[in-house]
KOLZA-628598 format. One line per 5 residues: number of its first residue (from 1); their letters; for each residue z, x, y of N, C-alpha, C, CB. Coordinates in steps of 0.02 Angstrom, whole numbers, padded with zeros to 5 digits. Each point is the difference from the previous one (the first is absolute). Glycine has a CB too. Example, Ala and Ser with C-alpha at 12.3 -4.5 7.8 and 13.67 -1.06 7.14 Angstrom:
% KOLZA-628598
1> AS> 00390:00660:-00284:00000:-00045:00059:00000:00045:00060:00062:-00095:-00059; -00098:00077:00112:00003:00042:00059:00037:-00039:00055:-00108:00059:-00032
This chain:
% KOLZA-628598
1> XXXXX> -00490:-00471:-00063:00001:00062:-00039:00048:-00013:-00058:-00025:00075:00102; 00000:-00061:-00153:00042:-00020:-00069:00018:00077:-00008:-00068:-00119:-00069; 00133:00113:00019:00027:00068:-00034:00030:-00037:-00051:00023:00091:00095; -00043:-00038:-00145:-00004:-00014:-00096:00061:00030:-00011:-00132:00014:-00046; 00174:-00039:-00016:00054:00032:-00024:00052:00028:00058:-00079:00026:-00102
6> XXXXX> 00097:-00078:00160:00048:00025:00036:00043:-00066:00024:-00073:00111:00034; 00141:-00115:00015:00053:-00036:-00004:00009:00009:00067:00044:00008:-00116; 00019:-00058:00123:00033:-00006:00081:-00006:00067:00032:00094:-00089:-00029; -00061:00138:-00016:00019:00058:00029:-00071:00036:00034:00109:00008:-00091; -00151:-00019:00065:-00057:00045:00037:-00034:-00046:00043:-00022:00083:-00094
11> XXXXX> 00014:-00142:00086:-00016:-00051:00032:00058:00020:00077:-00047:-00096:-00130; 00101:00093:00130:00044:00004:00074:00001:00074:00026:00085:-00098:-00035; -00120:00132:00000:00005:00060:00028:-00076:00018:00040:00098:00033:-00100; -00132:-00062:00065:-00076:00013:00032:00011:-00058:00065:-00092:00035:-00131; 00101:-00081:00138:00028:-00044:00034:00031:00034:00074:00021:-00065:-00122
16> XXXXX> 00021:00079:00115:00039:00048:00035:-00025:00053:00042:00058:-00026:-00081; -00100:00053:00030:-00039:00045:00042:-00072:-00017:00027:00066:00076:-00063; -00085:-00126:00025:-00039:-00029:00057:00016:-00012:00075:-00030:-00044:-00094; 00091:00005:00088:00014:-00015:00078:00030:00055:00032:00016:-00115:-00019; -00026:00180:00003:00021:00069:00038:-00073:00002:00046:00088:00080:-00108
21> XXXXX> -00140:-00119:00089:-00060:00040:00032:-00004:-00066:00051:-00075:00090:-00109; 00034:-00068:00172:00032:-00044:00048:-00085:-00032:-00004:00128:00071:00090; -00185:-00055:-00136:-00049:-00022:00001:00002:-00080:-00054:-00045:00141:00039; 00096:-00155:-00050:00013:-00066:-00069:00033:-00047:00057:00038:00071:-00146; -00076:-00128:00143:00012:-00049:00022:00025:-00046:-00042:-00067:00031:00069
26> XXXXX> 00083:-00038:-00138:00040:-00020:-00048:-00027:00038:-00044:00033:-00107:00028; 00030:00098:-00106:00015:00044:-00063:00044:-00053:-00017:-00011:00135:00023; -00007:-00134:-00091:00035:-00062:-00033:-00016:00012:-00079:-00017:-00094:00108; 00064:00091:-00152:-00038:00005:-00068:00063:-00062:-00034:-00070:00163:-00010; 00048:-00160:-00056:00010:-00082:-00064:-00019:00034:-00048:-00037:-00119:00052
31> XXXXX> 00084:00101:-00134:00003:00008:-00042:00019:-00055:-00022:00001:00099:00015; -00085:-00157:-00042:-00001:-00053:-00018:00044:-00011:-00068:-00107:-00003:00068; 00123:00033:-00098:00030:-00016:-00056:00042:00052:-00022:-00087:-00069:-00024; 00153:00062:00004:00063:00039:-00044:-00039:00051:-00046:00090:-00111:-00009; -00132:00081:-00020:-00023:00041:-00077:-00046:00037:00021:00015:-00080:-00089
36> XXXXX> -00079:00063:00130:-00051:00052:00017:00008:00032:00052:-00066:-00051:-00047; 00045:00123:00027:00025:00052:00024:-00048:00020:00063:00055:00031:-00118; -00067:-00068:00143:-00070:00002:00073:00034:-00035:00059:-00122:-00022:-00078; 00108:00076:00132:00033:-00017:00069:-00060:-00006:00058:00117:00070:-00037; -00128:-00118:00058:-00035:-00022:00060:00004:00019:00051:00000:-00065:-00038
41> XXXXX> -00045:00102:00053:-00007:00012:00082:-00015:-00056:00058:-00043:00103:-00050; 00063:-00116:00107:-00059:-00017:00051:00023:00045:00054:-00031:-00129:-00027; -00026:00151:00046:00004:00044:00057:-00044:-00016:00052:00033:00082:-00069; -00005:-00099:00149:-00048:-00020:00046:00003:00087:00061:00028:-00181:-00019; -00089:00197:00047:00012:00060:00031:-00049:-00026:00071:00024:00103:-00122
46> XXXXX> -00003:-00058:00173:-00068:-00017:00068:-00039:00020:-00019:00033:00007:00091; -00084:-00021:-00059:-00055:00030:00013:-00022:00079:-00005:00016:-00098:00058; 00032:00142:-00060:00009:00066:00003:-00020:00032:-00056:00081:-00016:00068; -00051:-00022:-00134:-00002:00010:-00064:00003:-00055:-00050:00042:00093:00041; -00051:-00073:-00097:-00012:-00049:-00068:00053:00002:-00042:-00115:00016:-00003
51> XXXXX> 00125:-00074:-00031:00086:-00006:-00029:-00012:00048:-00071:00046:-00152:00046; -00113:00166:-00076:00005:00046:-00054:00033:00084:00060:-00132:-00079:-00111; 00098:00088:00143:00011:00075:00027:00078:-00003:00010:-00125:00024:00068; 00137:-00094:-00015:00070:00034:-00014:00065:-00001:-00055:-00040:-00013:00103; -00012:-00034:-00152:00048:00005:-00056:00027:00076:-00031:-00062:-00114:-00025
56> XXXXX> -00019:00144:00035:-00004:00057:-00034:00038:00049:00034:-00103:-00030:-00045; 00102:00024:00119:00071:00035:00054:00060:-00004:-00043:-00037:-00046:00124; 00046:-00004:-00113:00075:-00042:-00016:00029:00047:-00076:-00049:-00158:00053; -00003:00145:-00101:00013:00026:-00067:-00011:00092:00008:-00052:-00135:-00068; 00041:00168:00106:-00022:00065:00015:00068:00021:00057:-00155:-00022:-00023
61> XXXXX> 00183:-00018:00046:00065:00029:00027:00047:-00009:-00037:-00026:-00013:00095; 00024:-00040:-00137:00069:-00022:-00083:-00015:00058:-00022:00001:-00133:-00055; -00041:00153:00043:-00010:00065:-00034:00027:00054:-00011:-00059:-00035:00024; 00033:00071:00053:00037:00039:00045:00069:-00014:00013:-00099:00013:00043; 00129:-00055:-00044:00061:-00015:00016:00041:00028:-00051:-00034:-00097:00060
66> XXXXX> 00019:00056:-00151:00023:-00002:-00015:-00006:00088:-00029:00006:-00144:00012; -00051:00167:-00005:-00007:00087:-00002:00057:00053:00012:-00107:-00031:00043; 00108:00004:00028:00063:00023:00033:00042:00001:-00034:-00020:-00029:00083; 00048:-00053:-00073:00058:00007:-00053:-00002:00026:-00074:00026:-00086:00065; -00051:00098:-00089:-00003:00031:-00060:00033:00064:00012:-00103:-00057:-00038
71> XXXXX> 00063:00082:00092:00011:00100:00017:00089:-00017:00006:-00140:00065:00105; 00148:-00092:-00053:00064:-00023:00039:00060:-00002:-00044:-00069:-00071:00076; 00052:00026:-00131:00054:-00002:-00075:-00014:00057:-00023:00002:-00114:-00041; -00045:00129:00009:00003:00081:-00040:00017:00056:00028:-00076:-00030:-00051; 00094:00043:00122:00027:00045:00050:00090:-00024:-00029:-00122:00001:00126
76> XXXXX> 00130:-00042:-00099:00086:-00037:00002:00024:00014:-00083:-00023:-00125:00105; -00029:00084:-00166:00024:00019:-00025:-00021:00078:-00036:00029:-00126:00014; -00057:00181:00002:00001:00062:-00009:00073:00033:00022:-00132:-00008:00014; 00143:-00015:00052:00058:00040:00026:00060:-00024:-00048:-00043:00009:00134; 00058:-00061:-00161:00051:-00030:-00031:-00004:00011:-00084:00002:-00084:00107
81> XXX> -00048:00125:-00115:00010:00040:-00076:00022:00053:00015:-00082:-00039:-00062; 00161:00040:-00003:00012:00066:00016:-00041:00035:-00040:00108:-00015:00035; -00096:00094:00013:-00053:00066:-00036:00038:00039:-00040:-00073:00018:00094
């Protein structure tokens, strides 16, 4: 699975949450080169499922995750403006 215009950082995070799902029998990604901006997937899964579906898990809970936190900061910092 290739991804365009992206870096370590999203590369170790999809990574990461790959191996949250107990259906990945490996997750591994490479960013063949400094300058281009494309991060490599390989994803191996059982029999259960296909490494696109659970990519698309994987990237659908980053999501959600990072959702949360969004609310989570704009709560903290709401209370910490004064009125």
């Amino acid at each position: 699975i290739t991804v365009e215009k992206e870096d370590h950082t999203v590369g170790n995070l999809v990574r990461m949450q790959l191996h949250r799902d107990d259906q990945i029998v490996f997750a591994g990604y490479k960013v063949e080169h400094p300058l281009e901006h494309r991060v490599l997937f390989k994803v191996r899964t059982s029999d259960v499922t296909t490494p696109l579906e659970s990519f698309k898990s994987a990237l659908n809970c980053l999501e959600s995750e990072c959702a949360d936190l969004e609310i989570q900061m704009a709560n903290k910092v709401g209370h910490m403006l004064p009125r």
